[in-house]
N, C-alpha and C positions, 0 to 999 in steps of 0.2 A: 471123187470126193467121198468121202464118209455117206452124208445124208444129202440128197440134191437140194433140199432148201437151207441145209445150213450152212452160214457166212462163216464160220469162222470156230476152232477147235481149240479149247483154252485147256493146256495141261496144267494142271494143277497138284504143287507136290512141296513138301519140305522134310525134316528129320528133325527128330529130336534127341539125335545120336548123332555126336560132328561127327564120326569119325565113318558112318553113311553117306551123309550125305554127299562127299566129293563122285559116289558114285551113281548116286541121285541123279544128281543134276547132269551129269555125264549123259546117261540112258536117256534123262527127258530129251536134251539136246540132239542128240539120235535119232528120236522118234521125231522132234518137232522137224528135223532135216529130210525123212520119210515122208512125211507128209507136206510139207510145199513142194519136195517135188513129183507127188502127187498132187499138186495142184490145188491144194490145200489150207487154206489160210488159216494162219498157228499163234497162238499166244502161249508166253511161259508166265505161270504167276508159283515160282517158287519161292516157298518161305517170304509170302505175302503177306501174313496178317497170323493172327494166332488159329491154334486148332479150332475152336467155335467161327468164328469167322469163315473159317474155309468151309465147313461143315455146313453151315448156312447159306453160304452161296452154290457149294456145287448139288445141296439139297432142294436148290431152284433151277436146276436145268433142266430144260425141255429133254435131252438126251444125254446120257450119261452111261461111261464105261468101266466098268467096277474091274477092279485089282482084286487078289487074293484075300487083302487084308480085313478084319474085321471092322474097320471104320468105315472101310469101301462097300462094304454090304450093309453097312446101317446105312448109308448116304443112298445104296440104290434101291434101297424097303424105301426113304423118302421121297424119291424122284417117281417110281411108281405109283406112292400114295397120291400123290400130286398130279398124275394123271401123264407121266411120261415116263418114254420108255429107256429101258436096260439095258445094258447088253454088258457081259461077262468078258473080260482080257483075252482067256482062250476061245470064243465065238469069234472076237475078231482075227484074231490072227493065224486062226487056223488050226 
């Protein structure tokens, strides 16, 4: 598993570009199939709620895995300031 106390891995993603996201969702899909069978337990919340909303919830994660993107790094300056930890896309993956 990722973290030995955490239950459960929520990817979290959408576009605001159609013509993205069919590949979005493809790669989340991917990654959510890597991780159960890692043993893993996965939630998909794509193109769940608006930008502020996601921002706000993955801004409350005990741990959180930032992407390249500049949202993904303001989100993990918040999860920090909140007293949880970070970790960067290429840290996990090698």
């Amino acid at each position: 598993t990722i973290h030995p106390q955490n239950k459960k891995v929520v990817l979290v993603g959408g576009s605001h570009k159609p013509w993205l996201y069919k590949k979005s969702k493809v790669y989340a899909h991917c990654l959510q199939r890597a991780l159960l069978r890692a043993g893993q337990d996965t939630e998909l919340r794509l193109n769940y709620g608006t930008p502020d909303q996601d921002f706000y919830y993955m801004s409350n994660a005990k741990y959180f895995v930032a992407s390249t993107g500049g949202f993904s790094r303001l989100i993990g300056a918040m999860v920090r300031h909140r007293g949880g930890l970070q970790w960067r896309e290429f840290d996990i993956l090698g």
